[in-house]
C-alpha positions in Angstrom: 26.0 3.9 22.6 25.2 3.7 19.0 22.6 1.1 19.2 20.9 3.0 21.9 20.7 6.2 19.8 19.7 4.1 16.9 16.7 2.6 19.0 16.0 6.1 20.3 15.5 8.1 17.1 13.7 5.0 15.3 12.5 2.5 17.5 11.0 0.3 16.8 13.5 -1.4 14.4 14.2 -5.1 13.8 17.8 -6.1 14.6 18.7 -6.4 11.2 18.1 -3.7 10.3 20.1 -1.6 12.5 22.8 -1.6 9.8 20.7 0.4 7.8 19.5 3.1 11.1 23.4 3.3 12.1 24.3 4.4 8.5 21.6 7.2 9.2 22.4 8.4 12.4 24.7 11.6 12.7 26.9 10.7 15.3 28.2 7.2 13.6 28.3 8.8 10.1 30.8 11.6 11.3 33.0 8.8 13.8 33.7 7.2 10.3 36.1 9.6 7.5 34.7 7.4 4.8 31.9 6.1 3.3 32.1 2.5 2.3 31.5 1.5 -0.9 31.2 -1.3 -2.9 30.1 -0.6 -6.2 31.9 -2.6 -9.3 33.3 -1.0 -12.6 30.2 0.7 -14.3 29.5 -1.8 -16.8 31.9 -5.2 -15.6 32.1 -8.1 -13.5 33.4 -7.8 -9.8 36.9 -9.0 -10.1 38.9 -11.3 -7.1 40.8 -8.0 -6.4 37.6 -5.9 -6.0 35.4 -8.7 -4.2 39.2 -8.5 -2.1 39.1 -5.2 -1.2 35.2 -4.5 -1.0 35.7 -7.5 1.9 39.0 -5.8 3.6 36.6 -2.4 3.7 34.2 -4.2 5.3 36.1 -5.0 7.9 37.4 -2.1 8.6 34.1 -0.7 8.6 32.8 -3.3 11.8 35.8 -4.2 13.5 33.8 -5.3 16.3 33.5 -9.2 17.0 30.2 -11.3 17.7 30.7 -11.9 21.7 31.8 -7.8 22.8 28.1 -6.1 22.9 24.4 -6.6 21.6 25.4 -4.1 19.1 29.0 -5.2 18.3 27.0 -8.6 17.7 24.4 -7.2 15.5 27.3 -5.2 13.4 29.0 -8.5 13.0 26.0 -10.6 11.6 25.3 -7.1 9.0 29.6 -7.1 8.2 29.2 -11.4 7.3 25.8 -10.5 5.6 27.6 -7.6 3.3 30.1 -10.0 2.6 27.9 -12.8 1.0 26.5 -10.0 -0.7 29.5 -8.9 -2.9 29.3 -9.6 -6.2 25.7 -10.3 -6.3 23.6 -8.4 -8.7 19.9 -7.3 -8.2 18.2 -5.7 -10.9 15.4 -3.3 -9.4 12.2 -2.2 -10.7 12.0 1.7 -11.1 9.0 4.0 -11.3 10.7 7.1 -10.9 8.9 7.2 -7.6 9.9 6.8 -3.5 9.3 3.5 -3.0 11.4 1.9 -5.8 14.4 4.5 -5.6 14.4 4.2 -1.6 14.6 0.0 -2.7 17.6 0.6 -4.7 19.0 2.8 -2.2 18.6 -0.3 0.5 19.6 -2.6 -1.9 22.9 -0.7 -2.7 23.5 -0.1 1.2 23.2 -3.6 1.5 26.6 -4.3 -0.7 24.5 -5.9 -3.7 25.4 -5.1 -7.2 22.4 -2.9 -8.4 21.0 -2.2 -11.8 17.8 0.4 -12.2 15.2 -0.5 -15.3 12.3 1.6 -16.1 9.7 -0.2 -18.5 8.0 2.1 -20.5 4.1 0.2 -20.8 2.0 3.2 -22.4 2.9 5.3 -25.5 2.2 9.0 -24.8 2.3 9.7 -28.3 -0.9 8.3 -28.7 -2.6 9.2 -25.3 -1.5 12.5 -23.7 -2.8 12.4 -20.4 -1.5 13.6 -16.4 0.7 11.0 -15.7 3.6 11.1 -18.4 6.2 8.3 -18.9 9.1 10.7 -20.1 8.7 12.8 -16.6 8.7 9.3 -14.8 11.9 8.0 -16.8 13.9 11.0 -16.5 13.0 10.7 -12.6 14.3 6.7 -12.5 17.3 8.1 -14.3 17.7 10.9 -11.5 17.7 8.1 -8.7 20.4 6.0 -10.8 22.4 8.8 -11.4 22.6 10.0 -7.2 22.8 6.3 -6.0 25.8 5.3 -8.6 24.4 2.5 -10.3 23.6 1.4 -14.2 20.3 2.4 -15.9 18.4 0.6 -18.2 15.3 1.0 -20.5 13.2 -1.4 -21.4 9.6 -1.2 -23.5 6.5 -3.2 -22.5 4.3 -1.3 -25.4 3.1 -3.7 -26.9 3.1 -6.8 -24.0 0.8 -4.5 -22.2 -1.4 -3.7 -24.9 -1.8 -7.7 -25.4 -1.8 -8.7 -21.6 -3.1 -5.6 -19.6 -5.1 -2.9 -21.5 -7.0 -5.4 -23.8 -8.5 -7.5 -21.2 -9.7 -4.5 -19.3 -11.3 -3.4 -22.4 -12.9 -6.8 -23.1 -13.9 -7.3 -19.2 -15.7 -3.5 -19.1 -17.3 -5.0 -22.2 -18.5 -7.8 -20.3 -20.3 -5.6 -17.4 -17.8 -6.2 -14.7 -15.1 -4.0 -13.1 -11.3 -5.0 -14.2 -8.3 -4.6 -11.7 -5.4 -4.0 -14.3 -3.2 -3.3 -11.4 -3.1 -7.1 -10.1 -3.2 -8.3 -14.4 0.0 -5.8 -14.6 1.8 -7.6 -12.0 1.6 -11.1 -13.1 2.0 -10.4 -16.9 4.4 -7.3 -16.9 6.5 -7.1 -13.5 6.2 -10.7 -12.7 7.2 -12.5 -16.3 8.4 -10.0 -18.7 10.7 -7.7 -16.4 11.6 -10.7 -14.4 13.4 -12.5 -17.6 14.4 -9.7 -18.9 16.4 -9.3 -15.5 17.8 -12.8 -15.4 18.3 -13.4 -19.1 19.3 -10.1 -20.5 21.1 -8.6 -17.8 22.3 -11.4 -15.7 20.6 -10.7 -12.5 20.8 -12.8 -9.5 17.4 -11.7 -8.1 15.0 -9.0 -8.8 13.6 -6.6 -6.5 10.2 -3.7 -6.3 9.4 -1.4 -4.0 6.1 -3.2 -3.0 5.6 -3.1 0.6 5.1 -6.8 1.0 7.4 -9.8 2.6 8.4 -13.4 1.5 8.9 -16.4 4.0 12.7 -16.4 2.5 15.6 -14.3 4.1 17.6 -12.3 1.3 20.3 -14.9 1.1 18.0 -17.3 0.3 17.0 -15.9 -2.5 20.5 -16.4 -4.5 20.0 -19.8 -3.8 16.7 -20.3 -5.5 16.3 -22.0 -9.1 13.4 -22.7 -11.6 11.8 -25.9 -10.8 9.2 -26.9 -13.7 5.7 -27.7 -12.5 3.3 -29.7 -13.7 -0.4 -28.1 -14.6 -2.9 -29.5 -12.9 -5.2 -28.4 -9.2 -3.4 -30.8 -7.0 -0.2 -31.9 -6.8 1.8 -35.7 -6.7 1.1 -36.5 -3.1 4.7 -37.9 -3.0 6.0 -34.5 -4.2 7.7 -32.5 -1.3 7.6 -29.0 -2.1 8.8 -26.1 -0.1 6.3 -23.3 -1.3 7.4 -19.8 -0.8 4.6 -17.7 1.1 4.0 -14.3 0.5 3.4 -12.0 3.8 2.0 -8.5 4.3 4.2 -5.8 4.7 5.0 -4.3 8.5 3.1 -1.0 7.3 -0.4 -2.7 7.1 -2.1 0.8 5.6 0.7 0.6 2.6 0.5 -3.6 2.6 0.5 -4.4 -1.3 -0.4 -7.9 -1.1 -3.3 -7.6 -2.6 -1.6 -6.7 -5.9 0.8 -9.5 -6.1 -1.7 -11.7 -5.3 -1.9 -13.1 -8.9 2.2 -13.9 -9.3 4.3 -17.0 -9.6 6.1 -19.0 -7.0 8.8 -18.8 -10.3 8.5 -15.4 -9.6 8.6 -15.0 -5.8 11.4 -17.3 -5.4 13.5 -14.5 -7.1 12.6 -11.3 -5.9 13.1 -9.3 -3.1 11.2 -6.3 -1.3 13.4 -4.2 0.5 10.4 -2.4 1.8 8.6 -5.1 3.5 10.0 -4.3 7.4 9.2 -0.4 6.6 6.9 2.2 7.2 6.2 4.5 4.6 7.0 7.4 6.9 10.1 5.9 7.7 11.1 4.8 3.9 10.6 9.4 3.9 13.2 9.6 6.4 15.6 7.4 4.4 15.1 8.9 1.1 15.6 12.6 2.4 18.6 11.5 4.5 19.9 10.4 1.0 19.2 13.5 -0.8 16.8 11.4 -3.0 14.4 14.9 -2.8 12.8 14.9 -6.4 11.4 12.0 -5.7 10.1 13.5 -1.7 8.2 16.1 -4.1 6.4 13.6 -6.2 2.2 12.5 -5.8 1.2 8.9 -4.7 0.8 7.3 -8.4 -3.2 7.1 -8.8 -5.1 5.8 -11.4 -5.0 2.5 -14.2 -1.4 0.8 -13.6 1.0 2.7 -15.9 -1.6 5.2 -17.1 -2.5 7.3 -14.7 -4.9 9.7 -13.1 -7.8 10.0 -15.9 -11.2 11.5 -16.6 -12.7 8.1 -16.9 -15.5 8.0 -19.1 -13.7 10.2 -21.5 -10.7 8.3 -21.7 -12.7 4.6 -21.9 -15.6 5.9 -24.4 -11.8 6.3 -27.0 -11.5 2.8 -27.3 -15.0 1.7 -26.7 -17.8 2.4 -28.7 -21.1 4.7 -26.4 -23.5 2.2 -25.7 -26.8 3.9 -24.6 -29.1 2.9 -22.3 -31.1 3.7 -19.4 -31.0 4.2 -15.7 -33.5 1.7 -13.6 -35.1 1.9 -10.2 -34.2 -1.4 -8.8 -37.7 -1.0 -6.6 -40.2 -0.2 -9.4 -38.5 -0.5 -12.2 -38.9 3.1 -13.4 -36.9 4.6 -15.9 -34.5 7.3 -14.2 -32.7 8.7 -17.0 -30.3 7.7 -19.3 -26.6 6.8 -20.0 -23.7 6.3 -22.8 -22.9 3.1 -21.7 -23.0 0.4 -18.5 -19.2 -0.2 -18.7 -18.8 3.3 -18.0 -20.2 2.0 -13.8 -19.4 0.1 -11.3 -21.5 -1.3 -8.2 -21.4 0.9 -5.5 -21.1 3.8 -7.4 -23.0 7.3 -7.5 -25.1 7.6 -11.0 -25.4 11.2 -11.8 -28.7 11.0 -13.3 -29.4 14.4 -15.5 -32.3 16.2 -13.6 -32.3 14.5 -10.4 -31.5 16.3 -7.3 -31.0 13.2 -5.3 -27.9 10.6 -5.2 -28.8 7.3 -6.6 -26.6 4.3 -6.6 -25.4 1.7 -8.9 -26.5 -2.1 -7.7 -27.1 -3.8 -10.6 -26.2 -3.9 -14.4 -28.0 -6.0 -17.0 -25.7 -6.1 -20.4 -27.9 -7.5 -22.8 -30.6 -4.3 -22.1 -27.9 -2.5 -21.4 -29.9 -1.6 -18.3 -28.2 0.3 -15.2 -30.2 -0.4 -11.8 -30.0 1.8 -9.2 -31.1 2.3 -5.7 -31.8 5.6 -3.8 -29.6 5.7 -1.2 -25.9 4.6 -0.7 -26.6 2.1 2.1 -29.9 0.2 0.1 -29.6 -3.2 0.7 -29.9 -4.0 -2.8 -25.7 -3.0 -2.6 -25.0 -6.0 0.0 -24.3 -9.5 -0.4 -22.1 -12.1 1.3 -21.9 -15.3 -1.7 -19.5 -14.6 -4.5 -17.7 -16.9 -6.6 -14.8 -16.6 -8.6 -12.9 -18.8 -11.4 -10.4 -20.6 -10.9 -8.3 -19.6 -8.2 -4.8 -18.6 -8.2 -3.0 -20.1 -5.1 0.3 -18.4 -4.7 1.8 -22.1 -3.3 0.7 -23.3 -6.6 -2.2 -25.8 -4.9 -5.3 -25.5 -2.3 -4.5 -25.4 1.4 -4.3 -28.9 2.8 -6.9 -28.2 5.2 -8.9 -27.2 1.9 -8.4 -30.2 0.1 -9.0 -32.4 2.9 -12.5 -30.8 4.1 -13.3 -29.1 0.8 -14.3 -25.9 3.1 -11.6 -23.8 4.7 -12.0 -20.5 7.5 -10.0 -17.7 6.6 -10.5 -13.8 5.3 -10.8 -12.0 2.1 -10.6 -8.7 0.5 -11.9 -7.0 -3.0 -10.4 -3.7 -2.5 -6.5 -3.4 -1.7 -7.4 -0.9 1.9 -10.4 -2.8 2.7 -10.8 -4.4 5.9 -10.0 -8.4 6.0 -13.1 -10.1 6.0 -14.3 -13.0 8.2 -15.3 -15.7 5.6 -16.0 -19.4 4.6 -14.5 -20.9 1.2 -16.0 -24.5 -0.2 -14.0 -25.4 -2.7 -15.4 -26.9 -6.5 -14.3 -29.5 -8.7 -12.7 -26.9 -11.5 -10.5 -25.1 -8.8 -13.1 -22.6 -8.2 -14.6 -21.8 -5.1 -17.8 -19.7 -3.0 -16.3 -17.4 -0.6 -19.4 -16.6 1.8 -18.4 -13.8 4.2 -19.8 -13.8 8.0 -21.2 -10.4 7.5 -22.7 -9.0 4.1 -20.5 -6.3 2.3 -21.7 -3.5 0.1 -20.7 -3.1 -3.8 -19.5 -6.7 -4.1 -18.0 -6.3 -8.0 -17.2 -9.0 -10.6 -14.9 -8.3 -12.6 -12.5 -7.3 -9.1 -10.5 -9.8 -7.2 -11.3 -11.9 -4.0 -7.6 -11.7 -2.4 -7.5 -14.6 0.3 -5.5 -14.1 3.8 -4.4 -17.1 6.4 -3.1 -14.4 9.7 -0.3 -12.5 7.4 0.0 -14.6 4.4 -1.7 -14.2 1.4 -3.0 -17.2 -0.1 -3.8 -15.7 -3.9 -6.8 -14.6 -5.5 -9.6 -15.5 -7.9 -11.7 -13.2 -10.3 -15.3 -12.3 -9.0 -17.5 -13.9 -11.9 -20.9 -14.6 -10.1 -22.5 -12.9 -6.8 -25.3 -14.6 -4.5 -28.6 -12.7 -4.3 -28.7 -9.0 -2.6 -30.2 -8.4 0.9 -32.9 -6.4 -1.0 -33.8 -9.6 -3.2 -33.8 -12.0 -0.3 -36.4 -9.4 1.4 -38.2 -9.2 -1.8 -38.4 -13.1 -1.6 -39.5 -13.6 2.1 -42.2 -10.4 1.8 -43.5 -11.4 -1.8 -42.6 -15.3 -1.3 -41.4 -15.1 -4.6 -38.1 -13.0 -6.8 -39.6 -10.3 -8.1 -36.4 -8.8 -9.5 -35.0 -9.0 -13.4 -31.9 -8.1 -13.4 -29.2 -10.5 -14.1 -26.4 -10.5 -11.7 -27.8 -12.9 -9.0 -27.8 -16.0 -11.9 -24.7 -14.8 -13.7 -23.3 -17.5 -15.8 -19.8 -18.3 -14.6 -17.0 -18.7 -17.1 -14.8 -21.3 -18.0 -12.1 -22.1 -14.9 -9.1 -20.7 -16.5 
């Protein structure tokens, strides 16, 4: 009878995680006088007499056995899964938002020993802006304090000054259009909150409230350990090596894939996303079944990773000096107006020209003029292309495809943007680990500096940095009409950097 209310109020559900739906659902919460719980001394080990009597709880809590009902069967596998899960501890990643306090919250339901860390990445002593850190760690703390479990504190300052906000400086310097999102992950969440969680405070695994999956099963996780790899593109063909894939999430419109696209299989191979089998809406239901409310009433975190929502050009033109120039026609090279600077654009974007009535578009951005082209409409086939090419790529198994390596050109989709559509497209594959992604259909506002994420069905193979686009539709037309490139702007012959 529980199983079928279960499947009523939430279906559908995978089987395990009914656990989870039965703890929510009135009528088993008030057949049982207790809540379990198996949370250790504040501050110590688990013992043999709590890991003891956390087990004898357990059973008392799913007395069924395996062979009396679908259900009773189900309860049994979540009771043997609880009790593995005693006396392991998971350090989780907190924001002070939903998705990382509903992942402690499943994390803690699940019997795991669980310690909260906020990392603190941007001083707001020096950059008072919408999104403050204090607000956010006070929230984390909130969420630790409700679900019972430790709180830690830890600074990034400095790190992602270095790792993060310096290279999207030096990239918008560059002309192209940084993604300090995916940079954040790899350098911050991925490496220096990941050892800080297994060397400082002893964690087993790690876990973020990314909707996302891996190809290993909770369990397996514990059983994980570093394994050094050599550098190089391709690996000891005698080497057997049982690469851990990283999947979409269930919820495809909240799938974040696209930024862990740059982490390690180091990384991977210790952490866990509780949220992967969710829905947002139902990760809502959990958190207000839990009282976890402040949280409820929070915004969807916008803006640069860690800094927040931000009047752009004001905020950029404080750490890099105006550098005027002018607005171009990309049809007859006419001067439109002028601006303080091209980093201040990105393709696809509107130009509001000073005196002009009518939306122009950016498709083009010389850096040594300091040029800005622009088109006059936002579907000018000066916007699409369908050859890009990035450096070298990031393969989240560490290594091409084998179907890659072997035929040196490989079928599968991309994206640039994280809620784009997967696009049909063709990769060839280079000497220096880069490789040409040409997509069956051109798309508009193709942007280097952004990151061609690579998909195989649901897994994500990784992700290279756009550094070089093939000619627009508008300069192949140009070509055929004139039977000769009549454009100067620089993008279509961009020089590609080292493969690093």
């Amino acid at each position: 009878m529980v199983l079928s209310h279960v499947q009523n109020e939430f279906d559908p559900i995978p089987k395990h995680l009914v656990y989870l739906a039965v703890n929510l659902t009135s009528d088993f919460v008030t057949s049982r006088p207790e809540r379990i719980s198996l949370q250790p001394p504040r501050g110590g080990a688990v013992s043999n007499s709590d890991f003891s009597s956390a087990q004898e709880r357990l059973r008392q809590a799913f007395p069924c056995k395996a062979e009396e009902s679908e259900a009773g069967t189900i309860l049994g596998e979540e009771r043997e899964k609880m009790l593995g899960a005693v006396g392991r501890h998971v350090v989780c990643a907190l924001s002070g938002g939903l998705d990382s306090a509903v992942a402690a919250l499943l994390l803690r339901q699940r019997g795991y020993q669980v310690t909260g860390v906020f990392m603190k990445n941007w001083d707001v002593v020096d950059e008072k802006g919408i999104c403050s850190a204090d607000k956010d760690c006070e929230d984390a703390y909130r969420v630790c304090q409700i679900l019972d479990i430790p709180f830690h504190q830890v600074s990034y300052i400095k790190e992602y000054w270095n790792e993060v906000f310096s290279y999207l400086l030096n990239e918008y310097e560059l002309g192209r259009t940084p993604n300090p999102d995916i940079i954040c992950n790899k350098y911050i969440k991925f490496n220096y909150f990941l050892h800080y969680a297994l060397d400082n405070l002893g964690a087993d695994a790690v876990a973020t409230g990314h909707y996302a999956r891996t190809s290993l099963e909770d369990d397996e996780v514990f059983q994980q350990k570093y394994i050094q790899r050599p550098q190089g593109l391709f690996r000891n063909r005698f080497e057997v090596r049982n690469n851990i894939k990283l999947l979409q999430g269930v919820d495809q419109i909240k799938d974040q894939t696209f930024f862990l696209s740059q982490i390690s299989q180091e990384a991977l191979r210790r952490t866990i996303f509780p949220l992967g089998e969710l829905t947002k809406n139902f990760v809502r239901k959990i958190a207000a079944e839990h009282h976890l409310h402040h949280v409820l009433q929070r915004k969807e975190s916008m803006g640069i990773c860690f800094i927040g929502e931000r009047n752009f050009e004001k905020f950029i033109l404080e750490y890099l000096e105006p550098r005027p120039g002018n607005f171009v026609s990309i049809e007859d090279n006419k001067v439109m107006g002028t601006h303080k600077g091209w980093f201040l654009y990105t393709f696809g974007q509107r130009a509001r020209i000073g005196g002009l009535q009518d939306a122009w578009f950016v498709v083009d951005k010389n850096v040594a003029t300091g040029d800005v082209f622009v088109a006059p409409s936002t579907d000018h086939p000066a916007l699409y292309r369908d050859v890009l090419r990035t450096n070298r790529m990031h393969w989240i198994a560490e290594e091409p495809p084998a179907e890659l390596v072997r035929d040196k050109m490989m079928e599968c989709s991309f994206r640039f943007q994280h809620q784009m559509a997967q696009a049909p497209c063709t990769l060839t594959l280079n000497q220096d680990g880069t490789v040409w992604v040409t997509v069956a259909k051109p798309i508009r506002a193709l942007t280097p500096g952004q990151f061609a994420v690579l998909y195989k069905g649901d897994e994500c193979l990784g992700s290279g940095k756009i550094l070089r686009l093939g000619p627009s539709l508008y300069t192949l037309q140009q070509s055929k009409n004139r039977g000769k490139t009549t454009r100067t702007s620089p993008t279509d012959d961009v020089r590609v950097e080292p493969a690093t």
